[in-house]
Each structure stands twice: as structure tokens, then as C-alpha cells.
C-alpha positions in Angstrom: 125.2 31.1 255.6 127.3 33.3 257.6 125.2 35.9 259.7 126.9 38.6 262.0 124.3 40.5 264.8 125.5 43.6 266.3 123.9 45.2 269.6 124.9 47.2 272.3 124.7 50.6 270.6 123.1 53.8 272.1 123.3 57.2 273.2 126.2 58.1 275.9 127.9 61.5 276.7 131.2 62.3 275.7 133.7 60.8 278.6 131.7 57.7 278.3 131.6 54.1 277.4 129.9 51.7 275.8 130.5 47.9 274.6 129.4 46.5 271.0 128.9 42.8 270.5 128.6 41.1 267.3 127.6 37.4 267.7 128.6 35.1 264.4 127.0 32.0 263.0 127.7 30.1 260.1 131.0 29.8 260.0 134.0 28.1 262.2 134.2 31.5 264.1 137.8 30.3 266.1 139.5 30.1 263.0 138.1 34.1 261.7 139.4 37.4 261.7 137.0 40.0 263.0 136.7 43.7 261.9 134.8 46.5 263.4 133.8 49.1 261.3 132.5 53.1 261.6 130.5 54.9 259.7 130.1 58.4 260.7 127.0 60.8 259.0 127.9 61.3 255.2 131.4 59.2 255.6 133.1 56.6 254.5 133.0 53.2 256.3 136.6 53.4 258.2 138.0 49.8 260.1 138.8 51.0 263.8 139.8 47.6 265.1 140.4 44.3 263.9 141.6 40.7 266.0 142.9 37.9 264.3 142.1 34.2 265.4 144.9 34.2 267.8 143.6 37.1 269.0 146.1 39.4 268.2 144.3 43.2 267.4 145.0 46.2 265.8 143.2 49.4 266.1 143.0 53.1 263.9 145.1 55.7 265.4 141.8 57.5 266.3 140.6 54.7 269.1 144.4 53.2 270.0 144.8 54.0 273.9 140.6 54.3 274.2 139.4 50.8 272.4 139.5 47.2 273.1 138.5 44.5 270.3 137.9 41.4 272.1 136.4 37.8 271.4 135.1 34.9 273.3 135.3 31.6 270.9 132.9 29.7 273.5 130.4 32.6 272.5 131.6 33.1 269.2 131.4 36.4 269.6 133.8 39.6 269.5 133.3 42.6 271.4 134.5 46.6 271.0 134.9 47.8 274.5 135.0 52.0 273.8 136.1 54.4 276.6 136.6 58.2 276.6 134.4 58.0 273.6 134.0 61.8 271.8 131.3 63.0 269.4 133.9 62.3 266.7 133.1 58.6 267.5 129.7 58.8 266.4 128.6 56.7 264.0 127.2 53.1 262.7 129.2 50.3 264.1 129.4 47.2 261.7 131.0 43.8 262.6 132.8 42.7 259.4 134.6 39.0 258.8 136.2 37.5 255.3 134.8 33.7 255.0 134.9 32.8 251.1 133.7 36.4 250.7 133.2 39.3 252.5 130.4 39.7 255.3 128.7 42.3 257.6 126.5 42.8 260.0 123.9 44.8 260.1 125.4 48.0 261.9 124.4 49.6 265.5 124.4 53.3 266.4 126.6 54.9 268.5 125.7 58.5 269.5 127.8 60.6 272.1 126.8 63.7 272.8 129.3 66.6 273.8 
């Protein structure tokens, strides 16, 4: 069973940064492609980034230039490195992947206050 475990969430001030992790199991996680997702209070779940398993990545227009997806196969894990983060970034963080069906994690918060 494939199991995705997000951490690394908290509370930072606008200007900041943070980094997510999402650590996989279950699955041959070299051969994946990795979303992140955001949910922001009473919206829809939006992809911001997204690395394939030759670790190409593309990102939202609202994170390019401030977000780096990232993923260490050793550790089979990706990260979301977030800089200059804004209170528009607020939200639930979710690590998705697509192996013989869809999968997420369980979510972390993000909260930036202006």
C-alpha cells in the first residue's frame, strides 16, 4: 500500500520560508511522478508543483520564481522548498502521486502571516 507523510508545515511571516517533505512508501518511488498540492480556507485543491522521475518540474504561475520541488530517490522523498512566501500561500499542503490509482498524503499547514 502506498503511503505518502507530509511534515514540515508551520507558521512563518510573510518574506519567509519554509520546506515541506513528503516521504513515500509502497511503491518504486524512482520511477513516480510527485505532485504538491494547496488548499487554501474554503478553496479548491490547486497543484503548485509537480517533478517527474527524471526530475524534470513544473510549477503554478503563483509559486514559479519563489518554489523549488525537489526529490532525493535514496530517501524516497520529494521536498517543496517555498521562499518569499505571502499570506496568499496559506493553506494545506498535500503530497500527491498516480500509482495504479491516485494517492495523497495526509496534508500539512502552512500559515504566513502578513
Amino acid at each position: 500500500q502506498v503511503r505518502l507523510v507530509e511534515s514540515g508545515g508551520g507558521l512563518v511571516q510573510a518574506g519567509g520560508s519554509l520546506r515541506l517533505s513528503c516521504a513515500a512508501s509502497g511503491m518504486a518511488f524512482k520511477y513516480a511522478t510527485l505532485d504538491w498540492y494547496r488548499q487554501a480556507p474554503a478553496k479548491q485543491r490547486d497543484v503548485v508543483a509537480t517533478i517527474t522521475s527524471s526530475g524534470a518540474a513544473n510549477y503554478s504561475d503563483s509559486v514559479e520564481g519563489r518554489f523549488t520541488i525537489s526529490r532525493d530517490n535514496a530517501r524516497n522523498t520529494v521536498y517543496l522548498h517555498m521562499n518569499s512566501l505571502q499570506p496568499e500561500d496559506t493553506g494545506v499542503y498535500y503530497c500527491r502521486t498516480f500509482w495504479r490509482r491516485e494517492f495523497w498524503g495526509q496534508g500539512t499547514q502552512v500559515t504566513v502571516s502578513s
